[in-house]
Structure formats: structure tokens, C-alpha cells
SELUM-539345 format. One record per residue: residue in three letters; x negated, z negated, y negated of N, C-alpha, C in turn. Coordinates in pm, whole numbers, padded with zeros to 5 digits, always signed. Each point is the difference from the previous one (the first is absolute). Last residue first. Example, Ala and Ser with C-alpha at 12.3 -4.5 7.8 and 13.67 -1.06 7.14 Angstrom:
BEGIN
Ser-01285-00708+00225-00082-00006-00119+00077-00073-00109 Ala-00029+00007+00572+00089+00000-00119-00090+00000-00120 
END
This chain:
BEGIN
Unk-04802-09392-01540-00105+00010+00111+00106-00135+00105 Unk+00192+00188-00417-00095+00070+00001-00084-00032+00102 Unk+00531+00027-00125-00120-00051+00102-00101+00103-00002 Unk+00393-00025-00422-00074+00080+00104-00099-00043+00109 Unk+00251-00093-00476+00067-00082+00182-00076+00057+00086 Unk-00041+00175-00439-00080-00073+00058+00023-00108+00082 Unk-00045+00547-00077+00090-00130+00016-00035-00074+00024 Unk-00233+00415+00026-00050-00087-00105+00118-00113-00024 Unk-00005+00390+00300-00122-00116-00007-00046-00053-00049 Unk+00384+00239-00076+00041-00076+00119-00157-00048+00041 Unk+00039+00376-00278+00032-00148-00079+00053-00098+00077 Unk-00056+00436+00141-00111-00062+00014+00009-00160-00103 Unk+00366+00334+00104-00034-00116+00102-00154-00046-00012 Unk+00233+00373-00246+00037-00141-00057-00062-00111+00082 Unk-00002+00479+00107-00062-00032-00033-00057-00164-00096 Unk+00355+00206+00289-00095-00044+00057-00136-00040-00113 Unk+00433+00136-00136+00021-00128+00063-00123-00051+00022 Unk+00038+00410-00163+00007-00087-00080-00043-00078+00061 Unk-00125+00363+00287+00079-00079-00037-00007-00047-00101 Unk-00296+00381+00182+00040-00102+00065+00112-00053-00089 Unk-00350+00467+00126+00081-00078-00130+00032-00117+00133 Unk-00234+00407+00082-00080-00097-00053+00091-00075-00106 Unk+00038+00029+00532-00040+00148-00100-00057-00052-00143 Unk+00178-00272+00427+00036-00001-00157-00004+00121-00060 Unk-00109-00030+00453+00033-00106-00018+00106+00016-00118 Unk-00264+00298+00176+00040+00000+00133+00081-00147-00053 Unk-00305+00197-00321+00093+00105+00042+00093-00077+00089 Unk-00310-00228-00342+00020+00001+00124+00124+00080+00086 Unk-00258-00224-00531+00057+00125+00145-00052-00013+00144 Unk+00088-00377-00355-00119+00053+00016+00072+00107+00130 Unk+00221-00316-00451+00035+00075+00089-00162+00065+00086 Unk+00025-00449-00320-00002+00145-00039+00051+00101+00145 Unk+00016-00544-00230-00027+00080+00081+00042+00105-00009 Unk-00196-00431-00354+00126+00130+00051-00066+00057+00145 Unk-00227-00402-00200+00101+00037-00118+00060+00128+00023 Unk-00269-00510+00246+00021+00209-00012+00158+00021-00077 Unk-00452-00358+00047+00099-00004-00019+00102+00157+00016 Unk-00435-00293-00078+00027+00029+00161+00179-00024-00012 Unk-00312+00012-00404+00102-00058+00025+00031-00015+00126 Unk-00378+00265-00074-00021-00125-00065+00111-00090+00010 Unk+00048+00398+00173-00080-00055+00129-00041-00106-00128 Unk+00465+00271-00028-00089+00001-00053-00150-00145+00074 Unk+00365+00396+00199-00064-00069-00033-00134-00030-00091 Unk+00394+00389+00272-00108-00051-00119+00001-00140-00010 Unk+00127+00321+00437+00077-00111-00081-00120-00079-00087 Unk+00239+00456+00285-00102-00037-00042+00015-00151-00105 Unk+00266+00241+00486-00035-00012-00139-00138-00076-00042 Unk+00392+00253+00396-00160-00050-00080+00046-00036-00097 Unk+00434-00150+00283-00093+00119-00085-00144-00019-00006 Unk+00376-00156+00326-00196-00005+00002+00003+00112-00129 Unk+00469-00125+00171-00053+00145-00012-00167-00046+00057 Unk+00289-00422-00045-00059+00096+00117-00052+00116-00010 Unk+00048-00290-00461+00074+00006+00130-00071+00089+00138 Unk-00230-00224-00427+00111+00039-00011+00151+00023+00115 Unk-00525-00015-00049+00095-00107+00083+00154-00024-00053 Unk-00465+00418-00006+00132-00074-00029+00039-00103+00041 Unk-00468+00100+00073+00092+00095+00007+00122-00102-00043 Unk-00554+00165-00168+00080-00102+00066+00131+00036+00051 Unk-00513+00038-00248+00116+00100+00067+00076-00161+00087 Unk-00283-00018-00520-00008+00011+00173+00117+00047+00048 Unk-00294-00069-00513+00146+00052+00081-00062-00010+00180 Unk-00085-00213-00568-00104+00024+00172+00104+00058+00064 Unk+00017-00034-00588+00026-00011+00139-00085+00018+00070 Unk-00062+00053-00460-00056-00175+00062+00083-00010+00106 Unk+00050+00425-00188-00143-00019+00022-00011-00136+00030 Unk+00425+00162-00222-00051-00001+00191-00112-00021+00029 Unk+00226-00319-00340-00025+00177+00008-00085-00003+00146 Unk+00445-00352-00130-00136+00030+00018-00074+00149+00020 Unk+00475-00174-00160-00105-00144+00118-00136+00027+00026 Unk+00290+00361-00244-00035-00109-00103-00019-00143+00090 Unk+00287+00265+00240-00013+00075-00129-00064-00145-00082 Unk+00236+00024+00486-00132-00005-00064-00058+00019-00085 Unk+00464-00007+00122-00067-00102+00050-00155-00030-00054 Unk+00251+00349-00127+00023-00085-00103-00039-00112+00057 Unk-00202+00478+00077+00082-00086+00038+00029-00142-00100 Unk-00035+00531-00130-00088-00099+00049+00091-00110+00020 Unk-00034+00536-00157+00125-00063+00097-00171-00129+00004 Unk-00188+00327-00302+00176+00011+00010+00036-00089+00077 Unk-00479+00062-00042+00082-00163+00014+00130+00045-00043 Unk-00300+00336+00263-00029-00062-00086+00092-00129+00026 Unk+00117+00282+00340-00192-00011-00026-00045-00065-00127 Unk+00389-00054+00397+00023+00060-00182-00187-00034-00034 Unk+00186-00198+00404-00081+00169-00005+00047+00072-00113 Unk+00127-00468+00085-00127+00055+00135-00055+00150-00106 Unk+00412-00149-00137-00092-00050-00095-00147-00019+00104 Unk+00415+00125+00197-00035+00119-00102-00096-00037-00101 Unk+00095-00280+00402-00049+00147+00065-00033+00082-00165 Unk+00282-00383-00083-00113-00040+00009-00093+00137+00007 Unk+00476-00050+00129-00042+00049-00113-00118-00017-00003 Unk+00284-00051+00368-00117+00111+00024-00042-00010-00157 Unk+00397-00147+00145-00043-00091+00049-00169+00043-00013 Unk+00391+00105-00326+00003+00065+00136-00131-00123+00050 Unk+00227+00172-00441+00052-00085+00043+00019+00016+00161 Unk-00148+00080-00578-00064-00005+00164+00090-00101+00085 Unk+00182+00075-00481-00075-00102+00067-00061+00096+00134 Unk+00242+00260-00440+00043-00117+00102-00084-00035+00066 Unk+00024+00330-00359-00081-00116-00018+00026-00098+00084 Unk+00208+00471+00038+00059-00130-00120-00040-00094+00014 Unk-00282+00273+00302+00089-00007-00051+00108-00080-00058 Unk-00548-00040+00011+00095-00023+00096+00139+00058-00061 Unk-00537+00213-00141+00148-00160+00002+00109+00009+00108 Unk-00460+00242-00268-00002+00006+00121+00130-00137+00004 Unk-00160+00419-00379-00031-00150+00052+00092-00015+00133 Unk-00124+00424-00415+00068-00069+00098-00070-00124+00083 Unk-00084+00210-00462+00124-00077-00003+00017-00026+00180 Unk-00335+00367-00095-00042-00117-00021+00077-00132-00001 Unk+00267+00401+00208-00176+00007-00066-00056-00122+00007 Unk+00543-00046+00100-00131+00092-00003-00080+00002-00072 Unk+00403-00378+00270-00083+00087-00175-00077+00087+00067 Unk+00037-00329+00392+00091+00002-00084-00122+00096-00130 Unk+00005-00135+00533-00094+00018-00110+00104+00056-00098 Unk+00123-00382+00405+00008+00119-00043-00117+00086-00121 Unk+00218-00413+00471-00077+00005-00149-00037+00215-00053 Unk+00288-00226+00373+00003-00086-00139-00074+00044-00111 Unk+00085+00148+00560-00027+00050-00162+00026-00030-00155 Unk-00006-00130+00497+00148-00046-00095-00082+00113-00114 Unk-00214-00046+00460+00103+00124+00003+00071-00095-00108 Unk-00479-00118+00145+00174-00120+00012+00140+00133+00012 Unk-00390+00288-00020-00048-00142+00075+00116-00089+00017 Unk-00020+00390-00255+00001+00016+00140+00009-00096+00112 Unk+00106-00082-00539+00057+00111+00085-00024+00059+00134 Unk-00203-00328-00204+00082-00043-00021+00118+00111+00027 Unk-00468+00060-00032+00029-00064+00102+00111-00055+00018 Unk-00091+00338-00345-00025+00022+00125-00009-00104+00098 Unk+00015-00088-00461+00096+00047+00064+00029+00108+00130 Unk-00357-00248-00111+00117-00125+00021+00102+00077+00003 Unk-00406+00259-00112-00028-00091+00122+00147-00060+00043 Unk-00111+00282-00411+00086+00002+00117+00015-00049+00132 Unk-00297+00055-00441-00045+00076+00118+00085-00010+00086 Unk-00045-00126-00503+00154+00054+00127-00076+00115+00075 Unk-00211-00382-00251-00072+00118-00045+00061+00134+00108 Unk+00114-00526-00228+00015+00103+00088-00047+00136-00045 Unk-00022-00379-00302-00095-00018+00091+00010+00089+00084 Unk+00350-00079-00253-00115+00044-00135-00112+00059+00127 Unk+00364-00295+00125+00035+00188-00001-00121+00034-00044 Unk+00067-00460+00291-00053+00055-00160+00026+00188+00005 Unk+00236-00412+00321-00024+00101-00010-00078+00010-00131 Unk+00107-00344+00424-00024-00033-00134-00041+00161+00002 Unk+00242-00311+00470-00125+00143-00113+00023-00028-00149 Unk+00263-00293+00366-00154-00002+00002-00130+00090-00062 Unk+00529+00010-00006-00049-00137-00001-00135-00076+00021 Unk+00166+00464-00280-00035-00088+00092+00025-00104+00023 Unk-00106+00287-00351+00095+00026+00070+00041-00013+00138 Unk-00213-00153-00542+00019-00001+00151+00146+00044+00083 Unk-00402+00115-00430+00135-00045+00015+00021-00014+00153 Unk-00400+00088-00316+00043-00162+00018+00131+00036+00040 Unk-00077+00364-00286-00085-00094+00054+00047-00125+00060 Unk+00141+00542-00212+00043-00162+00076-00148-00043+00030 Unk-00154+00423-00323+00126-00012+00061+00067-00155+00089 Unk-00307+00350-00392+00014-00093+00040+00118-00037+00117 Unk-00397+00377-00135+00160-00040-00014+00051-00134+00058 Unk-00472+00168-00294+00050-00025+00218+00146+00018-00076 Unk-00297+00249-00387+00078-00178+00076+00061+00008+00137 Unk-00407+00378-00177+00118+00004-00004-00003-00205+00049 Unk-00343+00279+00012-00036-00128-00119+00185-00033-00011 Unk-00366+00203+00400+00101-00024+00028+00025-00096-00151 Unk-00368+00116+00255-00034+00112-00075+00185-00052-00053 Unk-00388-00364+00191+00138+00084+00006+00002+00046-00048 Unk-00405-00142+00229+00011+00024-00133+00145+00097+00006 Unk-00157-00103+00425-00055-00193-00117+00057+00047-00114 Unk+00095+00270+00419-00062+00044-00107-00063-00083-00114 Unk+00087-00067+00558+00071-00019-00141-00062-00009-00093 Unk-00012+00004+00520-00002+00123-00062+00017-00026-00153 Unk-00078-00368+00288-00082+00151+00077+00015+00073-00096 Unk+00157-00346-00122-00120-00061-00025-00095+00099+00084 Unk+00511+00042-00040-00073-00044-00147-00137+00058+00028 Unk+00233-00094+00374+00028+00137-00029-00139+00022-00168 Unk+00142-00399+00164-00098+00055+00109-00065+00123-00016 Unk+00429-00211-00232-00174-00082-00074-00119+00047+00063 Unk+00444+00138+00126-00007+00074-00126-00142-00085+00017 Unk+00196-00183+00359-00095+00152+00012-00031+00059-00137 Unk+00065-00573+00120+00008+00153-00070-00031+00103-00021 Unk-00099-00461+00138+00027+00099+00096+00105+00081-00055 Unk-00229-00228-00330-00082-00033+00148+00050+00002+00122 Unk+00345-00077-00366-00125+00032-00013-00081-00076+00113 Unk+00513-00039-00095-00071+00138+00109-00151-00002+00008 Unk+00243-00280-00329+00013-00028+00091-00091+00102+00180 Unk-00035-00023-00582+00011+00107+00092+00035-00085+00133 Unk-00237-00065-00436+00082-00107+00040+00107+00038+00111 Unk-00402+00247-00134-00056-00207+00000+00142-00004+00035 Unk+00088+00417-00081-00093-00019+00126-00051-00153+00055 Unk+00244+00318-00358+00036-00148+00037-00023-00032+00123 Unk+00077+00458-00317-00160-00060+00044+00026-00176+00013 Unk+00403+00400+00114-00063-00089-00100-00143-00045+00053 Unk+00217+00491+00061-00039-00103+00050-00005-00148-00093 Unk+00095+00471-00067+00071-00066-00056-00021-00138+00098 Unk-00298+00382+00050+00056+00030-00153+00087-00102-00039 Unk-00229+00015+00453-00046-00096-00078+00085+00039-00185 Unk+00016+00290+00409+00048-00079-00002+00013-00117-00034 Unk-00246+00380-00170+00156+00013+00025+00070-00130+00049 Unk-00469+00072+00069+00070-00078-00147+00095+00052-00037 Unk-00160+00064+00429+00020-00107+00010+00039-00007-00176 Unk-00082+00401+00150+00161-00055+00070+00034-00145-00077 Unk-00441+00204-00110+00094+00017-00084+00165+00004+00061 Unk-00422-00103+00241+00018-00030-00091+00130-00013-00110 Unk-00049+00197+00383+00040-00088+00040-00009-00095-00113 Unk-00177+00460-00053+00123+00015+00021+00133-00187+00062 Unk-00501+00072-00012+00006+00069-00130+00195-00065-00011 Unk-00242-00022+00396+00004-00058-00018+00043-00028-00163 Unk+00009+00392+00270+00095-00107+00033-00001-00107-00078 Unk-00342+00333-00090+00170+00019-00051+00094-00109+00049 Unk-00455-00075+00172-00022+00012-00146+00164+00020-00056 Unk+00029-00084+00492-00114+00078-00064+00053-00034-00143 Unk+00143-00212+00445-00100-00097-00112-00020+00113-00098 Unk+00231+00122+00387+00080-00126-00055-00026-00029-00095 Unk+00026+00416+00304-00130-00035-00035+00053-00084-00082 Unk+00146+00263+00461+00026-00089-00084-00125-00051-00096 Unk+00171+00409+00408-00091-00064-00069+00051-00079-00139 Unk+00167+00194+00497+00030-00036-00136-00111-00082-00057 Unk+00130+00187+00458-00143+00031-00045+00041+00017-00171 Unk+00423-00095+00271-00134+00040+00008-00065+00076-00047 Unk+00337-00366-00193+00028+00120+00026-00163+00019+00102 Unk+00319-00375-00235-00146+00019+00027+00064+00116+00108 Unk+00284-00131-00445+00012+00002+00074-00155+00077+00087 Unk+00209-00247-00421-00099+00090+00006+00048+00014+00173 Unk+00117-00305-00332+00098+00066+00052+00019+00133+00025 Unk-00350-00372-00131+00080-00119+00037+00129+00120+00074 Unk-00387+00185-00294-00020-00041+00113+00158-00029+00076 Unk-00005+00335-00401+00049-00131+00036-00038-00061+00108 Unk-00255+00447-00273+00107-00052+00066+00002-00192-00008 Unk-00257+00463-00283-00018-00102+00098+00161-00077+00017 Unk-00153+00534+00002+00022-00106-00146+00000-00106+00099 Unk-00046+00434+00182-00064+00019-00088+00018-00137-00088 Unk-00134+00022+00521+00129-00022-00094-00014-00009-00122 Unk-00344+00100+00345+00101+00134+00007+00109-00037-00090 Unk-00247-00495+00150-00074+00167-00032+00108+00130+00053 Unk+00127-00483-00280+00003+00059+00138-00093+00105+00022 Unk+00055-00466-00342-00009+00169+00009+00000+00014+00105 Unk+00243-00451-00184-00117+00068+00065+00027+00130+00042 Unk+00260-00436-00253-00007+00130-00005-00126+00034+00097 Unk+00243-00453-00085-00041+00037+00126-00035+00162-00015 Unk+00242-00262-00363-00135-00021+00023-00076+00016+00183 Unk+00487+00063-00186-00092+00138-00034-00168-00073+00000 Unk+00465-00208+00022-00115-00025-00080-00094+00089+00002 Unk+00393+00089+00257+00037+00014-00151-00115-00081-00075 Unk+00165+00096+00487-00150+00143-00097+00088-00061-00073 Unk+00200-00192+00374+00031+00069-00125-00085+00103-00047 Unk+00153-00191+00534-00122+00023-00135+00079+00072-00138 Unk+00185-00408+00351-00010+00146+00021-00074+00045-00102 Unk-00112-00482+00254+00121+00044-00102-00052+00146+00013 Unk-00291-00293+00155+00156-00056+00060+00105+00089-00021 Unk-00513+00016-00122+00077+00043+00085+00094-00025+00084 Unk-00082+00098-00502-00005-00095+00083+00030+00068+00130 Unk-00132+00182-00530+00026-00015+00114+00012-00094+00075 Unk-00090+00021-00457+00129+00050+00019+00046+00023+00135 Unk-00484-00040-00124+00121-00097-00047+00104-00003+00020 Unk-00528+00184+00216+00142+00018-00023+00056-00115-00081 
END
């Protein structure tokens, strides 16, 4: 899946979850499929996979190729997606459309339009989740893009949550953007000290610097679920002060 989460309500709009059914004459939307008895499901066959192909270079038609410099890279589902299903040879000679880069809407997000591949993640959490609905999918067809109304700021305690689970590098943090690629992180579980809630969380480190460079929300239904705080997430830079008693 892309476009799905299971925090949030289902779209079917990346269409890369298709799989044949047996008795169903055309193939369907896993993610808003509903399990029925004695339903047979077949995920991998030759057409599916045919067919996931050519979702995926749809959604690559106005992608930029800025992967080396890509903040997101190396936990990026488009790059995952790529390297399962992706045709190497674009059939595609048309110009991307160009659209914002680099703009912030935030005190802690950073938006690229070019890069959204408006699977609707943010504006689905920003509408169920915080309930402000800030953010919106704006234009049609190819022209549409993903923004905040009259370009005003995020302005809720939860922004962060939308650069968690924007699957490429549309929404990235401005704390962390460009400190380091993820592959020279170590992650461990840990829990908030933020305040009393106990959020989970997950908290990257880099183990040559013994140093850690963000904490990440880690589910936990009965606690957090799977979002957490601005605030909280700011508090890992509290082990690195250097008034700090170290032994």
C-alpha cells in the first residue's frame, strides 16, 4: 500500500494495492476491499504485477529525479516501489510540470509540490486527526498539488505527524532536513519525557557520533496510537545540552 494508513480513513487513490479476486471479472483496490467468506485473493499474478507497473509510471510522469539530494531518500516508498515494480525504461518524453519548491509552511514542515504524489495522507490527518483541516489538494489533473489554504502556516501542535507519513519527500522536517541520511541511523525504542502522557517512541541515533538526531512516534494504541507532539519531539535535544550532568 501507499496511500493507506492505518490511522487514517481509506482513499484507493495510489491504486498500487490492485489484486485479482476469483469470480471478480477485473482487479480491485486491496486497502477498500472488504474480507468476505471463502474469498479468494491472488496479489502477485503476472496482470497485477503488469498493471502496478504502469500505476507506478503514472506516478513518476511529473516526479523530479532528485533522489541524491532528496531528503526522504532511503525511506522512501516511491524508491521501494521503484526497485519492486519499475519499468527502468520511461515510456514518458512529455516535460514534468513544474511546480513550489522549498516552501515552508510551518514552523517545523518544509513542503516540495513537485515531489507529492497527492496520496492525501496530510490531508487526511489534518482533517480527522487534529480536526483544523489546513491543508488541502488544490487544481485539477496534472496542475493539482497539495497546500495549505491562503498559504497560511500549520498551526497545531501535531504538525510533524504529517511529514511521519508523507511517503516521499513532499512535507520534510526542517529540524532534520540535510543532518543526516537515514542509513547512518541506529533506532531504539524509547518513551517520551516530554510530559506524563509516556508517549512511545522511537529515537534515531547516530552510533559513530553517539548522538541522536530525532524522535519518531512508535505505536502504541493504549498510549499514543501513532502520532505524538511537536513539543515532544523537540526533547531529544535535551541530551545533548551542555549544562547537562553527565555522571
Amino acid at each position: 500500500y501507499y496511500c493507506y494508513h492505518a490511522g487514517l480513513s481509506v482513499a484507493g487513490a495510489c491504486r498500487m494495492c490492485m489484486v485479482e479476486l476469483e469470480k471478480t471479472p477485473r482487479p480491485v483496490i486491496a486497502c477498500n476491499t472488504y474480507v468476505s467468506e471463502g474469498m479468494v485473493v491472488n496479489p502477485q499474478t503476472e496482470k497485477i504485477k503488469e498493471i502496478r507497473k504502469w500505476n507506478l509510471a503514472f506516478h513518476l510522469i511529473n516526479h523530479p529525479l532528485d533522489c541524491p539530494i532528496c531528503d526522504q531518500a532511503g525511506e522512501c516508498g516511491l524508491q521501494k516501489y521503484y526497485m519492486r515494480h519499475g519499468k527502468y525504461n520511461s515510456d514518458m518524453f512529455e516535460q514534468k510540470v513544474l511546480k513550489r519548491k522549498v516552501t515552508s509552511i510551518g514552523k517545523y514542515v518544509m513542503l516540495d509540490t513537485e515531489r507529492c504524489i497527492l496520496c492525501s495522507r496530510c490531508v487526511r490527518f489534518f482533517d480527522e486527526v487534529t480536526q483544523t483541516s489546513e491543508m488541502a489538494i488544490f487544481n485539477r489533473g496534472d496542475r493539482s498539488e497539495i497546500g495549505t489554504y491562503e498559504d497560511k502556516e500549520l498551526n497545531n501542535n501535531y504538525t510533524l505527524n504529517s511529514v511521519d507519513i508523507c511517503p516521499v519527500g513532499a512535507l520534510t522536517s526542517k529540524d532534520f532536513r540535510f543532518k543526516k541520511r537515514v542509513w547512518f541511523l541506529k533506532s531504539f525504542d524509547s518513551i517520551c519525557p516530554g510530559c506524563s502522557t509516556g508517549c512511545n517512541v522511537r529515537v534515531d541515533e547516530d552510533p559513530r557520533e553517539k548522538r541522536a538526531f530525532r524522535m519518531l512516534p512508535r505505536h502504541n494504541e493504549d498510549v499514543n496510537g501513532y502520532w505524538m507532539c511537536d513539543y515532544g519531539r523537540m526533547r531529544y535535544k535535551q541530551t545533548h545540552i551542555e549544562n547537562r550532568v553527565q555522571s
